[in-house]
Every structure is written in C-alpha cells, then in structure tokens.
C-alpha positions, 0 to 999 in steps of 0.5 A: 500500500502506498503511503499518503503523499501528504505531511498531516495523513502520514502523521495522523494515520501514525499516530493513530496506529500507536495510539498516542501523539508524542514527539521526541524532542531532539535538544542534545544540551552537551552539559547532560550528556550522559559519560557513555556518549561523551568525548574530548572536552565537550566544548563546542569548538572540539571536533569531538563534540560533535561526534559525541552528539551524532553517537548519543542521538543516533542511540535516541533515535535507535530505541524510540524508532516504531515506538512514536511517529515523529521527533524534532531536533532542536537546529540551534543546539546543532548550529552552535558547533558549526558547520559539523553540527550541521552535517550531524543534524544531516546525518540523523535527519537522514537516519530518522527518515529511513527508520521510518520516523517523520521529522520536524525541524524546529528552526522558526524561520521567517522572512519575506520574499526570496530569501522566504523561499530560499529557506523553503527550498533549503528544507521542505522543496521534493529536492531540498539539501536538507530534506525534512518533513516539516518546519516550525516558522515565525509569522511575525513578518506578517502574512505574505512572509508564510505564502512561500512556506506555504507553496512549497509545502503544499507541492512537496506534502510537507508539513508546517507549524506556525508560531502562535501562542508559544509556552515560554512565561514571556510569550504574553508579552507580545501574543497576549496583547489585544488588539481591538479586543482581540489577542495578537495570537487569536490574531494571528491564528484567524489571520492562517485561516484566511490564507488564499484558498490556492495555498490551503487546498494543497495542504489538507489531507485527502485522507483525515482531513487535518490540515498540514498548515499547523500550530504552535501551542504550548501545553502552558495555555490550555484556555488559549489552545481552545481559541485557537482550536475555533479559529482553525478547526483542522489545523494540526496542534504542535503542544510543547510545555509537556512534562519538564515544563509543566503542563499535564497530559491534559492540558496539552490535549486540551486543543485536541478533538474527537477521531476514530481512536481518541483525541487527535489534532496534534503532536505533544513534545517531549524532549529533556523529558525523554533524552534527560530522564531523572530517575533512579533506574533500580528505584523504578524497577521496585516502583520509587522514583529516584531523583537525581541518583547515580542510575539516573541516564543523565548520569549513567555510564553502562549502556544497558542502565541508559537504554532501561532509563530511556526506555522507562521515560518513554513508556511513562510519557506514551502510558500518560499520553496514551491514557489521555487521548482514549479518556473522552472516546 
C-alpha cells in the first residue's frame, strides 16, 4: 500500500496506529550528556563534540524508532558547533527518515520574499539539501512572509507549524496583547485561516482531513489552545510545555478533538523529558522514583542502565499520553 503523499495523513494515520501523539524532542544540551556518549572536552569548538552528539542521538533515535511517529531536533543546539553540527543534524535527519520516523525541524524561520523561499527550498522543496518533513516558522513578518512556506509545502506534502501562542512565561508579552479586543495570537491564528484558498487546498489531507498548515501551542495555555482550536478547526496542534515544563497530559490535549481512536489534532513534545530522564533506574524497577541518583541516564555510564532509563521515560510519557487521548472516546 502506498503511503499518503501528504505531511498531516502520514502523521495522523501514525499516530493513530500507536495510539498516542508524542514527539521526541531532539535538544542534545552537551552539559547532560550522559559519560557513555561523551568525548574530548565537550566544548563546542572540539571536533569531538560533535561526534559525541551524532553517537548519543543516533542511540535516541535507535530505541524510540516504531515506538512514536515523529521527533524534532532542536537546529540551534546543532548550529552552535558549526558547520559539523550541521552535517550531524544531516546525518540523523537522514537516519530518522529511513527508520521510518517523520521529522520536524524546529528552526522558526521567517522572512519575506526570496530569501522566504530560499529557506523553503533549503528544507521542505521534493529536492531540498536538507530534506525534512516539516518546519516550525515565525509569522511575525506578517502574512505574505508564510505564502512561500506555504507553496512549497503544499507541492512537496510537507508539513508546517506556525508560531502562535508559544509556552515560554514571556510569550504574553507580545501574543497576549489585544488588539481591538482581540489577542495578537487569536490574531494571528484567524489571520492562517484566511490564507488564499490556492495555498490551503494543497495542504489538507485527502485522507483525515487535518490540515498540514499547523500550530504552535504550548501545553502552558490550555484556555488559549481552545481559541485557537475555533479559529482553525483542522489545523494540526504542535503542544510543547509537556512534562519538564509543566503542563499535564491534559492540558496539552486540551486543543485536541474527537477521531476514530481518541483525541487527535496534534503532536505533544517531549524532549529533556525523554533524552534527560531523572530517575533512579533500580528505584523504578521496585516502583520509587529516584531523583537525581547515580542510575539516573543523565548520569549513567553502562549502556544497558541508559537504554532501561530511556526506555522507562518513554513508556511513562506514551502510558500518560496514551491514557489521555482514549479518556473522552
């Protein structure tokens, strides 16, 4: 069976074979590096590093390959050891995809005219350098700064998710701000509903009907989530704020709707949650939880410790997420 061209089919038909939304955030901070994986000094200027990176996420990706649909590495914390850290995202990029793992880079890029569709074509074109599934995008240029994002997703089936309402404590700084009554972000999210039609059609999957034109959402907001989810009824969700951040299980469906095998609209992020589990893995296994100990996985130096810590974060945040979605069937 041949499978869906679209970015939102393929992911929403992944999800609901797995039954739950998580994403694995890749966000490699080099000070939580577990000793298994790393080499020289560690420091971004050390050729080592890098290759500490590939080795420690190449072994992430190795053992949450068939276990969630999507990941999405972090491009700032590859872009902070030059030009290998770039060829390392490459690289596990490239390795995702082939163990059939979507990938979203986060990048937020943004920006007018060409230079909007230079990076379009560096990410998301069908002949891109660094070919990803979907890219996370800034709208605060305004909206013409999305048309070329949005064209090239839609020829090549990728997918896009566009800054709305973000989880850091500051994003009210700015999105909350009302503007004749109207938050920005609740701006903002009408405004992606009001995209030429010529740009929308292209990204609506024939298949479930969810829209490759995404959001960002996080978790931290669940009230602001469902003003959004009415602006765009169709519009996949990207939730970060889960777990490490604070928001609940709960909160972070809570822009979720109704499908075939649970909530669904979305994907929930989860990165230093999973990479940089703090639990005592003998305390697990006994059923404590340990904080901070030397079985943690960021402390860890014996491959099979780490690989059971990963393992055990996984399961915990695919239990917790999983549960969620089924609660309102």
């Amino acid at each position: 069976m041949t499978p869906p061209s679209n970015f939102a089919d393929r992911l929403t038909l992944g999800m609901r074979a797995l039954g739950h939304p998580l994403c694995v955030g890749l966000d490699p901070h080099l000070s939580l590096i577990p000793p298994l994986f790393r080499r020289g000094t560690m420091d971004r200027g050390d050729e080592q590093t890098a290759l500490a990176v590939q080795e420690f996420l190449t072994a992430v990706i190795d053992r949450v390959a068939g276990r969630v649909a999507i990941i999405k590495p972090q491009i700032a914390f590859f872009e902070q050891l030059g030009w290998r850290g770039m060829k390392v995202l490459d690289e596990l990029c490239r390795h995702a995809r082939a163990a059939d793992l979507l990938v979203l880079l986060d990048a937020k890029r943004g920006d007018i005219g060409s230079t909007a569709a230079g990076y379009a074509a560096a990410y998301l074109a069908p002949d891109a350098a660094m070919p990803m599934d979907a890219l996370t995008i800034n709208p605060y240029l305004g909206f013409d700064s999305i048309e070329p994002f949005a064209r090239v997703a839609g020829e090549a089936g990728r997918g896009l998710f566009v800054l709305v309402k973000t989880s850091n404590a500051g994003s009210g700084d700015l999105q909350d701000r009302e503007i004749d009554g109207e938050p920005l972000f609740g701006r903002v999210a009408d405004g992606l509903a009001r995209l030429p039609e010529e740009l929308l059609q292209p990204l609506r999957g024939a298949e479930t009907g969810w829209s490759s034109l995404g959001v960002v959402c996080g978790a931290t907001w669940p009230e602001q989530a469902r003003r959004v989810r009415e602006a765009l009824p169709r519009a996949l969700f990207l939730v970060p704020g889960y777990g490490a951040q604070g928001g609940s299980a709960a909160d972070a469906l809570r822009g979720f709707v109704p499908g075939p095998k649970g909530l669904e609209g979305g994907i929930v992020n989860s990165s230093r949650g999973i990479l940089f589990p703090d639990l005592d893995v003998d305390s697990e296994k006994s059923g404590r939880i340990g904080t901070g100990s030397a079985g943690d996985a960021r402390s860890s130096s014996e491959t099979a410790r780490w690989e059971r810590a990963i393992d055990v974060a996984l399961d915990r945040a695919i239990d917790e997420l999983g549960n969620a979605v089924q609660a309102r069937r």
